[in-house]
C-alpha positions in Angstrom: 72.1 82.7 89.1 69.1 80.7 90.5 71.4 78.2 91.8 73.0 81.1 94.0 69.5 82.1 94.9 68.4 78.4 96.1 71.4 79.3 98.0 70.9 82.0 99.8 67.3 81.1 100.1 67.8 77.5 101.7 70.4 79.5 104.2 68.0 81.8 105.0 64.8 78.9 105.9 67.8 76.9 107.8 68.7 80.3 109.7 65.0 80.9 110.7 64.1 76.6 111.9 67.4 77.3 114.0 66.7 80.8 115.9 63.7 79.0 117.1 64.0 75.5 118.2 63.2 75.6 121.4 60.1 77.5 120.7 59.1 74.7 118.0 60.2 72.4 120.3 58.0 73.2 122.8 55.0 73.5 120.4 55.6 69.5 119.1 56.4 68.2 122.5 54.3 69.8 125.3 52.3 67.0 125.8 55.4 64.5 125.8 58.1 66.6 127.9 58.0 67.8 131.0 58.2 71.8 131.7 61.3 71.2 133.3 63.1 69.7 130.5 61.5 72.6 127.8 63.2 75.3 130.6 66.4 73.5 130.7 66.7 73.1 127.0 65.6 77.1 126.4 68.3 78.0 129.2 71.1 76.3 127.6 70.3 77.9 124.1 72.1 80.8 123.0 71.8 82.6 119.5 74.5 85.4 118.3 73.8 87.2 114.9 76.9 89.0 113.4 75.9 91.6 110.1 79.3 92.8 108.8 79.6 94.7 105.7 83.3 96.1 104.5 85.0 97.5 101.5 88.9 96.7 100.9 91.2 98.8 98.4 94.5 96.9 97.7 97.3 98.2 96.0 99.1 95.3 94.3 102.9 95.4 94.3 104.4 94.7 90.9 106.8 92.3 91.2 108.6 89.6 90.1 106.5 87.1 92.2 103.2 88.9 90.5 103.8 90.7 87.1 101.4 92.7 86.4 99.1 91.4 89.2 99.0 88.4 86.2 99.6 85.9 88.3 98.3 86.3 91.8 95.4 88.3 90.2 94.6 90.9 93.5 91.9 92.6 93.0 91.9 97.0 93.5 88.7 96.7 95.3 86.1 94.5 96.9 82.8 94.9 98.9 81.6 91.8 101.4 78.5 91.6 103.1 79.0 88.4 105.6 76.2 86.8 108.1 77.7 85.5 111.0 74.7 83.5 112.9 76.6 81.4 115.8 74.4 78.8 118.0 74.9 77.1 120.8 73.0 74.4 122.8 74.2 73.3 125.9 72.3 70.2 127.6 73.1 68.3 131.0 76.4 66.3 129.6 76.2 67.6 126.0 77.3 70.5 124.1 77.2 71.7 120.2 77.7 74.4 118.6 77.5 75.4 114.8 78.6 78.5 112.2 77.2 78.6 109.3 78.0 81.5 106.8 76.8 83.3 103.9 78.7 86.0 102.0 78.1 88.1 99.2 81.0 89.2 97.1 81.8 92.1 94.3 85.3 92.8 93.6 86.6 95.1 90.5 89.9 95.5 88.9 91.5 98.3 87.6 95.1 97.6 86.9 97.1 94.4 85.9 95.8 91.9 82.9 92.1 91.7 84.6 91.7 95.7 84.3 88.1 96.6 83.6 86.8 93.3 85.0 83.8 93.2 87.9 83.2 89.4 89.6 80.2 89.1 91.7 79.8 85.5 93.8 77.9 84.0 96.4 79.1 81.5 99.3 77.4 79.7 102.0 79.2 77.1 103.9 79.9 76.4 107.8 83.3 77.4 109.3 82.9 75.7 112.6 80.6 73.1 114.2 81.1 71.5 117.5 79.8 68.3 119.3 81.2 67.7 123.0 80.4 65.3 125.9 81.3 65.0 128.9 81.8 61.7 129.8 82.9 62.6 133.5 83.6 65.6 135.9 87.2 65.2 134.5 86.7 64.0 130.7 85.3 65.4 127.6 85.3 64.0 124.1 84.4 66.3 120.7 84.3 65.9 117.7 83.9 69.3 115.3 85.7 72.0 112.7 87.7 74.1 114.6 90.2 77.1 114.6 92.2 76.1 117.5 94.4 78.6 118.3 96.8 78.9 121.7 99.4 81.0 123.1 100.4 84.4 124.0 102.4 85.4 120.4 100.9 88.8 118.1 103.2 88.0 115.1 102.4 84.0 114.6 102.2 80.5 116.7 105.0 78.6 116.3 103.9 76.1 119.1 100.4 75.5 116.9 101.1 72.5 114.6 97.5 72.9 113.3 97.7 77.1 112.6 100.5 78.9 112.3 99.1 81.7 111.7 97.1 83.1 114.6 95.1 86.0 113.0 95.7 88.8 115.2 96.7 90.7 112.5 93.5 90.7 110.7 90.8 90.2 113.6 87.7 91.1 111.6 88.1 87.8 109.2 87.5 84.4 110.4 90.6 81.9 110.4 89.3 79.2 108.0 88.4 75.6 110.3 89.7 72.2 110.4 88.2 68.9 111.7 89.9 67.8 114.7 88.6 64.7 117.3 89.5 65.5 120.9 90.1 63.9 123.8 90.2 66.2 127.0 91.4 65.0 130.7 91.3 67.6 133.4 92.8 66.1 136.9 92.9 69.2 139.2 92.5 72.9 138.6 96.0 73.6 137.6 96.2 70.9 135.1 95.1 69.5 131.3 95.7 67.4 129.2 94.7 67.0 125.5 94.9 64.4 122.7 94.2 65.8 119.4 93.9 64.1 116.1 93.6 66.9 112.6 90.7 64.3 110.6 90.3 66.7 107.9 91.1 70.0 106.0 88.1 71.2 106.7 87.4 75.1 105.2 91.6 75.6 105.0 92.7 75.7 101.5 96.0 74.0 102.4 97.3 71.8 99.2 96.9 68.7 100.2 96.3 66.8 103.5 97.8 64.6 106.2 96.7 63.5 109.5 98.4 65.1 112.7 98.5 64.1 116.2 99.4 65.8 119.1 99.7 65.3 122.6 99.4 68.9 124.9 99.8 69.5 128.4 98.7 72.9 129.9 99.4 73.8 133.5 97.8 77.7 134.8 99.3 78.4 138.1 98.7 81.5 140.2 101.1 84.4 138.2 102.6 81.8 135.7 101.4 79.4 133.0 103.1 77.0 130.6 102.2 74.0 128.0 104.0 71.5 125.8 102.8 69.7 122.5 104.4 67.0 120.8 102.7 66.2 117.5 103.5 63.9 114.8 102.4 64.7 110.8 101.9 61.8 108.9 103.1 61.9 105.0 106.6 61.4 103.4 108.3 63.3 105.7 106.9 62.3 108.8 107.6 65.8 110.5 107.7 65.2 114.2 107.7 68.4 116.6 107.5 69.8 119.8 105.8 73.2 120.9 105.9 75.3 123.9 105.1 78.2 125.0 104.1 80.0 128.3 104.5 83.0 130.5 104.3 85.0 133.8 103.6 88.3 135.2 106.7 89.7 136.1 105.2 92.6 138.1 102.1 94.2 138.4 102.9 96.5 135.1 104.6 93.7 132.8 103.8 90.3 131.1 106.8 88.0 129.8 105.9 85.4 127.8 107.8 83.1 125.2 106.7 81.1 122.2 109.3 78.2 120.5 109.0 75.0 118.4 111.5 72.1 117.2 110.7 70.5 114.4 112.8 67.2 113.0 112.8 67.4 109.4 111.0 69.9 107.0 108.8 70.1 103.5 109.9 73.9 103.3 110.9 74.8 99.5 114.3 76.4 99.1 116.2 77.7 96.0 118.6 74.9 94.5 121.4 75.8 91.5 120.7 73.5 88.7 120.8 73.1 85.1 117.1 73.7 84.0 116.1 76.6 81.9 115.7 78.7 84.9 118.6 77.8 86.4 117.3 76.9 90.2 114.5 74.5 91.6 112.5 75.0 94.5 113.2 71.9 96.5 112.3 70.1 99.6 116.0 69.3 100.5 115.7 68.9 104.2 113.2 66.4 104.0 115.3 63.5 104.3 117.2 64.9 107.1 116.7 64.3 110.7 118.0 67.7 112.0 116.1 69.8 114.7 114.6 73.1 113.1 113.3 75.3 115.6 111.6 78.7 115.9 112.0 81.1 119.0 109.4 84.2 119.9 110.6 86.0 123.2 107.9 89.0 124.2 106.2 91.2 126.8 103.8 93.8 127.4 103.7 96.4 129.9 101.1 98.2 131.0 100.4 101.8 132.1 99.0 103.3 135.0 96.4 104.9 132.0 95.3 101.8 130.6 97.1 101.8 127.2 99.7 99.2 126.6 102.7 98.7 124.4 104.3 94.5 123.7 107.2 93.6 122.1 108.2 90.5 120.2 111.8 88.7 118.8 111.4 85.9 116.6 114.1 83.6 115.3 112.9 81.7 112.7 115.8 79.0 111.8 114.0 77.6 108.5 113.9 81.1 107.0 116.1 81.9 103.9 119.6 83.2 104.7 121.1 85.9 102.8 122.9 83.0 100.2 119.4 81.8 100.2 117.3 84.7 100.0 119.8 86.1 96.7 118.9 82.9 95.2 115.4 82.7 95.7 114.7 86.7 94.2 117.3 85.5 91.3 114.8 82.3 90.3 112.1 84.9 90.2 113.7 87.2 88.3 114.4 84.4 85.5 110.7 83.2 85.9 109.4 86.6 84.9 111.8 86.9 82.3 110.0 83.7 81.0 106.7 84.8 81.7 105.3 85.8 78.6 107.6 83.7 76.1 105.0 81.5 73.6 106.5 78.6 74.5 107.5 75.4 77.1 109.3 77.4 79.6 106.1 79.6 80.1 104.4 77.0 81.7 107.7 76.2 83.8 107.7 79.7 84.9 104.6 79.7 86.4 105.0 76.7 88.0 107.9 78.1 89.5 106.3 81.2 90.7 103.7 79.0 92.6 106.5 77.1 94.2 108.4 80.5 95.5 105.2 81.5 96.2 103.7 78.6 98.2 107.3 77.6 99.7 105.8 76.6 103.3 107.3 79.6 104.7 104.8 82.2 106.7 108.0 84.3 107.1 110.4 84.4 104.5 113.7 85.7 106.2 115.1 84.1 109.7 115.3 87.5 112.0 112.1 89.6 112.7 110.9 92.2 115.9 107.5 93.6 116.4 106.6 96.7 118.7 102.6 97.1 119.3 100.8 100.1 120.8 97.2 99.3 122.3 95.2 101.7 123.7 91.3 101.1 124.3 88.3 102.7 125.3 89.1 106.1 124.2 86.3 108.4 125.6 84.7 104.7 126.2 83.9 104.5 122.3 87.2 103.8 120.7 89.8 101.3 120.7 93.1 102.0 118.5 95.9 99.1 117.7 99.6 99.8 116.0 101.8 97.7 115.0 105.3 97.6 113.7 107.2 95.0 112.2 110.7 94.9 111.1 112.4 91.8 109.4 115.9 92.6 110.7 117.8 90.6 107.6 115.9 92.8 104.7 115.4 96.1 106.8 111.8 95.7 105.4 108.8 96.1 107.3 105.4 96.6 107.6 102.7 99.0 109.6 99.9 97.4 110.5 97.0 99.8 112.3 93.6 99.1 113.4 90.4 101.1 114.5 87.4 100.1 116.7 84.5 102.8 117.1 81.6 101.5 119.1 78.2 103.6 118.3 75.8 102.0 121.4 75.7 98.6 122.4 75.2 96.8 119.2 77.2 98.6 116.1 81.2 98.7 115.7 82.6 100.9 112.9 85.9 99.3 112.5 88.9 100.0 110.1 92.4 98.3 108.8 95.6 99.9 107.6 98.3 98.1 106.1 101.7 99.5 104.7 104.8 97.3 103.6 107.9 99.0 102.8 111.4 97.7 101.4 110.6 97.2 97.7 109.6 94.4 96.0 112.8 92.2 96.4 112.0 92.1 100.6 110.1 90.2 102.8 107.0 92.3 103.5 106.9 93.9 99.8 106.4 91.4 97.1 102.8 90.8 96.9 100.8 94.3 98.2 102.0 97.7 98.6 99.6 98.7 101.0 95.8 97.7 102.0 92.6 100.0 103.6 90.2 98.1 104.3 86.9 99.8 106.6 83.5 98.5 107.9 80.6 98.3 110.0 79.4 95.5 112.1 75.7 94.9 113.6 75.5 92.6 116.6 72.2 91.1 118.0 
């Protein structure tokens, strides 16, 4: 307990020297900088304080990837209060830029083994810090923890060796930052070109770590744009790729855009027939091969003449589980809940199992998936409203995703989330939650 409060305290003194700086800056310096250097360093300071609090309700699905919610351990409901405090410095060649975080945690459970039990927590940490200069009109270098994210795709970024996952569908939490050291050549306006090294895990909680490189090009015409990354992961595998993606405007209405990657070998788990007490293993059998995997995402949005707009998405996944693959995979679970409970050896092997089908590398499970989103904002100039559908095409499951923005004045958001999966629990979309509400408020100053 007083640990947490040294915690929260310290965050709080750190938060108060930094909202400040140039004013104690100028107090310890007047007689040794000149005015003009004091204005230059209070012009290129900028201090953004984000007070989110939210409640989520989750409805656990009971399946054989989390009997009685025993081993993923989801809780029924939760209450976060978050500070968001973002600062920025900018300085003749320099830039930097930090995020720390504090957030306070309850979360209760009333169904599954943990029924009955309340967990309170503290956590204070920074997500993302940034230190840039620009060594020339046409090069930067930086150094930093990051969430780089790219490209035009809703449903994920297959072009993104560093983050698959693009966290569109849950904009109100913060995607979780790596380090990354960049190197950053701009020749002309329509051109750039990146080199980008992953140093570190950073705030991810990705088991285990090796270092990626990449090499991306972007070019930004006048009603098209387009890039290319090739990126190398270093480890056992040594999984080499390339990502695209890019788009154009089609018309004054409608967007087309297109996401892919090619990826030569894999460390994605699949379900292998073998004589063990469960009777399969969750292996990495393409590792050793030097096949191309790719992923495709084709989509668009059109816009209409009253503002709102609806997009569409087809992804092909290629590493996804076919049907052969997918019977399989549900079978090995079956057999590790069957072995759950058992007093004995194979109780340990079944929930190693369970972590294997349930960390298998795959962000979509199944090979064949469409999307169709529904935006329309500034309703009555207060509210924005987001729907989503998506359908894995090989299951028939899905899941409806909806979002809620009301803006009361200039500096409060009331903000809610909606999630549905349907299919049962044998699908893609319905073996961990049934459905989730989450809703909030947000105070900006």
């Amino acid at each position: 307990m007083y640990q947490n409060i040294y915690k929260i305290s310290l965050f709080i003194v750190v938060l108060i020297i930094m909202v400040n700086p140039c004013i104690s800056l100028a107090r310890a310096t007047v007689n040794d900088f000149p005015n003009e250097l004091l204005s230059e360093l209070q012009d290129g300071y900028k201090f953004r304080m984000s007070i989110l609090s939210y409640g989520t309700m989750n409805e656990p699905a009971d399946s054989t990837q989390n009997p009685d919610n025993d081993f993923l351990k989801i809780n029924d409901y939760s209450e976060i209060l978050e500070l968001r405090p973002d600062f920025k410095l900018s300085f003749r060649d320099f830039f930097f830029s930090i995020k720390p975080r504090a957030e306070l945690s309850f979360e209760q459970f009333r169904t599954g083994t943990q029924k009955g039990e309340k967990n309170h927590d503290y956590n204070i940490f920074i997500n993302e810090y940034l230190f840039q200069y620009q060594a020339t009109d046409k090069w930067f270098l930086s150094f930093g923890r990051e969430f780089l994210q790219w490209g035009p795709s809703f449903l994920f970024a297959p072009s993104n060796p560093f983050f698959a996952d693009n966290g569109k569908s849950r904009p109100d939490q913060e995607g979780d930052g790596k380090e990354f050291a960049k190197v950053l050549w701009i020749p002309d306006i329509s051109w750039t070109c990146s080199i980008i090294v992953n140093t570190g895990n950073g705030r991810s909680s990705d088991a285990g770590f090796n270092k990626t490189y990449a090499l991306k090009t972007d070019y930004s015409g006048d009603s098209a744009y387009a890039s290319i990354i090739f990126s190398h992961l270093e480890g056992d595998n040594h999984i080499e790729r390339i990502g695209l993606f890019g788009g154009l405007t089609a018309t004054d209405a409608m967007i087309l855009y297109g996401e892919a990657s090619f990826k030569k070998g894999s460390d994605v788990l699949y379900p292998i027939a073998d004589n063990s007490p469960l009777n399969y293993a969750m292996n990495s059998v393409e590792q050793d091969d030097h096949s191309i995997y790719s992923a495709f995402l084709l989509g668009g949005t059109y816009t209409f003449e009253s503002g709102s707009s609806m997009t569409f998405e087809y992804l092909y996944n290629q590493m996804g589980y076919n049907d052969k693959e997918a019977s399989d995979y549900y079978k090995l679970r079956k057999n590790a809940l069957d072995a759950y409970n058992i007093q004995s050896p194979i109780a340990g092997l079944s929930r190693q199992k369970l972590g294997q089908t349930y960390d298998n590398g795959l962000m979509f499970l199944r090979q064949n998936y469409f999307m169709l989103q529904y935006i329309k904002d500034d309703i009555f100039d207060i509210f924005d409203i987001t729907l989503r559908w998506t359908q894995c095409i090989d299951d028939k499951s899905a899941q409806l995703v909806s979002l809620a923005d009301f803006f009361a004045g200039d500096n409060t958001r009331l903000f809610a989330q909606g999630i549905l999966n349907t299919g049962g629990h044998e699908s893609a979309f319905g073996s961990i939650l049934d459905y989730q509400a989450l809703i909030g408020i947000e105070y900006v100053f």
